[in-house]
C-alpha positions as CSV (number, residue, x, y, z in Angstrom):
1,X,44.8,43.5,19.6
2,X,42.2,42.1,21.8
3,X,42.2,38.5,22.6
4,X,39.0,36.8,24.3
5,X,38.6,33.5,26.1
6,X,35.5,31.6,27.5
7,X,35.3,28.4,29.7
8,X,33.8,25.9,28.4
9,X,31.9,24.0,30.9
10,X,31.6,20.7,29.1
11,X,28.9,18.9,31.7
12,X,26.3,21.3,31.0
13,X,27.7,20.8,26.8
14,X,27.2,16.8,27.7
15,X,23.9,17.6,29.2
16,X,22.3,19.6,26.3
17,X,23.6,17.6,23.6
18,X,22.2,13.9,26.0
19,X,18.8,16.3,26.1
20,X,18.6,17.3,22.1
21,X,19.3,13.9,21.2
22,X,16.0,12.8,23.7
23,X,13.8,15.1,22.2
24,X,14.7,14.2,18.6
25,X,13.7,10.1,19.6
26,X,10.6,10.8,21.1
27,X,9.9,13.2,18.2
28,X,10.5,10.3,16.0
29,X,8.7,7.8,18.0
30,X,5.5,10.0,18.2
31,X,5.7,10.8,14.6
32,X,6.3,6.7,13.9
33,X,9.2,6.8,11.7
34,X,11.0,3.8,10.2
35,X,9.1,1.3,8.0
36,X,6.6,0.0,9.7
37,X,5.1,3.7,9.4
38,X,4.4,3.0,5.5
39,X,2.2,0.4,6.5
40,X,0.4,1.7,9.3
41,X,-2.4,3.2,6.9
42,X,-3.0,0.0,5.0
43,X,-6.1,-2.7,6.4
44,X,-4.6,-5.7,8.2
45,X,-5.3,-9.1,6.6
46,X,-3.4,-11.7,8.1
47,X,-5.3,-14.6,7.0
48,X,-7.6,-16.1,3.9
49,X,-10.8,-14.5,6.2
50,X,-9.3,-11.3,6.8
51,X,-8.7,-10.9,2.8
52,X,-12.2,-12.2,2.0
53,X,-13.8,-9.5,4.1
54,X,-11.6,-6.4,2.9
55,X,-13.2,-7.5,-0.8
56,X,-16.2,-8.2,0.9
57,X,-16.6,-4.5,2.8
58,X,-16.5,-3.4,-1.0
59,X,-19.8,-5.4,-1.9
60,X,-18.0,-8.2,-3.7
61,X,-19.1,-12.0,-3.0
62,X,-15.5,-13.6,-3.8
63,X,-14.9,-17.5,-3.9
64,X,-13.5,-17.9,0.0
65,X,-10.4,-19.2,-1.7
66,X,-8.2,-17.7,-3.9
67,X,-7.7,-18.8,-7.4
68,X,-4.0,-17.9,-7.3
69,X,-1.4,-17.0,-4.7
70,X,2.4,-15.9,-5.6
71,X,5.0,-13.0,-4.6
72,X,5.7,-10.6,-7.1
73,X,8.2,-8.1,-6.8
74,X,7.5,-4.8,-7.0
75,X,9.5,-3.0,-9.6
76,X,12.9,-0.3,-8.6
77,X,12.6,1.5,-11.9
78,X,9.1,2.5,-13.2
79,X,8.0,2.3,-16.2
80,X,5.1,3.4,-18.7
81,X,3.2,0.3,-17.6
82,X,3.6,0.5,-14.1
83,X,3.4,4.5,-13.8
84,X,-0.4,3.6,-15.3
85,X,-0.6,0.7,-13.0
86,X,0.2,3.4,-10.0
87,X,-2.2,5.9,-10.8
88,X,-4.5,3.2,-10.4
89,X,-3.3,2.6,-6.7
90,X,-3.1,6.2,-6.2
91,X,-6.9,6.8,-6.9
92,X,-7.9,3.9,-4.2
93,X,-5.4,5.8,-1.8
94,X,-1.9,3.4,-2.4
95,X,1.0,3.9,-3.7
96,X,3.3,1.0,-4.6
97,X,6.5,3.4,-5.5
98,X,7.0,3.5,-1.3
99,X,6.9,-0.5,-2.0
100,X,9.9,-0.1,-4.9
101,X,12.2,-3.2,-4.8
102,X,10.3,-5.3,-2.0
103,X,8.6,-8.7,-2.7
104,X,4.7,-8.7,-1.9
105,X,2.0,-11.8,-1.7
106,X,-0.5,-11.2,-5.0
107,X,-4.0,-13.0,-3.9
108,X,-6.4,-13.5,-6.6
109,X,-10.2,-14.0,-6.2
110,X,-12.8,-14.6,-8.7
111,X,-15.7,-12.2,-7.9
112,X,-19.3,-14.0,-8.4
113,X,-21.8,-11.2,-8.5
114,X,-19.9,-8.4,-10.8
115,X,-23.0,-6.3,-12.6
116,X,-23.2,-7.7,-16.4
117,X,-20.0,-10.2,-16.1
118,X,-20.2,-12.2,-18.9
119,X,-16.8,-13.8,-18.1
120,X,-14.6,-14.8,-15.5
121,X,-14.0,-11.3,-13.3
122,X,-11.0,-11.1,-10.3
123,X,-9.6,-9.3,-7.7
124,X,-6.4,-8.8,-7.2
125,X,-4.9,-8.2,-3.5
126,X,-1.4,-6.9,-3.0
127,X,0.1,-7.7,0.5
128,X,2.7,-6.8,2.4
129,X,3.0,-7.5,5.8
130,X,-0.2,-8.2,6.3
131,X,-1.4,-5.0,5.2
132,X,-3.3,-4.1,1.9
133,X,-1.1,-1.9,-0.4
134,X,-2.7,-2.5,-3.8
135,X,-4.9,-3.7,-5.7
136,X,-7.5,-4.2,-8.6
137,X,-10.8,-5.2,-10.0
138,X,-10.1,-6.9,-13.8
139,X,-13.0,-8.2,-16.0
140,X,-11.1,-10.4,-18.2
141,X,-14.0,-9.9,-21.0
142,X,-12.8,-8.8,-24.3
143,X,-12.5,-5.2,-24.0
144,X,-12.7,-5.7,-20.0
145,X,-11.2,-2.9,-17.9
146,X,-8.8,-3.0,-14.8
147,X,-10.2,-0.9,-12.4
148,X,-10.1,0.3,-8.6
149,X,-11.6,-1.9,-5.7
150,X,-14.9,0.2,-5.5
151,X,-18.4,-1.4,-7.0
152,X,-18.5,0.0,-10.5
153,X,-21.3,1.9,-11.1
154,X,-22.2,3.0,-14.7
155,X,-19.9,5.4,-16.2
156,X,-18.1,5.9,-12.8
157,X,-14.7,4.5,-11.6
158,X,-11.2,4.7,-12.4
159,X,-10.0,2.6,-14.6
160,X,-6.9,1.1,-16.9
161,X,-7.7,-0.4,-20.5
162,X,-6.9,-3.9,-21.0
């Protein structure tokens, strides 16, 4: 029987483990990890002006105040309704399932100059932490349509049915 033994030298163990665990932080700061790198993507809005503008960069002329301000919560479990909701989001480039659970600011605007409005049209911002993660356009005509931030044009946008 052969028996065989190695010295373990446990400064240079110390050392490469002390090394690893530096190269695994920096990797995670450059990649920024955490929560704040969910938001990163989203356009800042801090303030009424910041909001007015993001609506604004889309060509709509909004009332400079909004007609409604509240915090919603953004649902754990999905549902039919808010899987519809989502794909919404998702063709404007957001996606409120990394939101899941977390309480948001909802800012309402009425939008003055949308083509052919015969009633009252809004826009709908979803904030969190200063940062734009949803959204919508709704026409609140009968047989208006809920669609994606972007100036309809005809027959073009994405949309959700009243």
């Amino acid at each position: 029987m052969m028996v065989m033994t190695a010295k373990v030298d446990m400064k240079k163990i110390m050392l490469i483990l002390i090394a690893v665990a530096a190269l695994i932080l920096a990797m995670i700061l450059l990649m920024g990890g955490g929560e704040e790198a969910e938001t990163t993507a989203a356009p800042a809005v801090s303030n009424n002006d910041g909001r007015v503008q993001f609506l604004k960069d889309f060509g709509w002329d909004v009332t400079t105040s909004p007609a409604e301000t509240s915090q919603v919560k953004i649902p754990e479990a999905t549902s039919e309704v808010f899987e519809r909701y989502n794909n919404l989001q998702k063709s404007q480039g957001y996606d409120l399932t990394d939101y899941a659970g977390k309480t948001v600011m909802r800012f309402v605007y009425k939008i003055n100059n949308y083509p052919g409005a015969t009633e009252p049209v809004y826009a709908t911002l979803l904030v969190y932490k200063n940062k734009v993660i949803g959204g919508d356009v709704t026409d609140t005509a009968a047989g208006g349509k809920i669609q994606s931030f972007k100036m309809p044009q005809e027959s073009e946008g994405a949309e959700v049915t009243n």
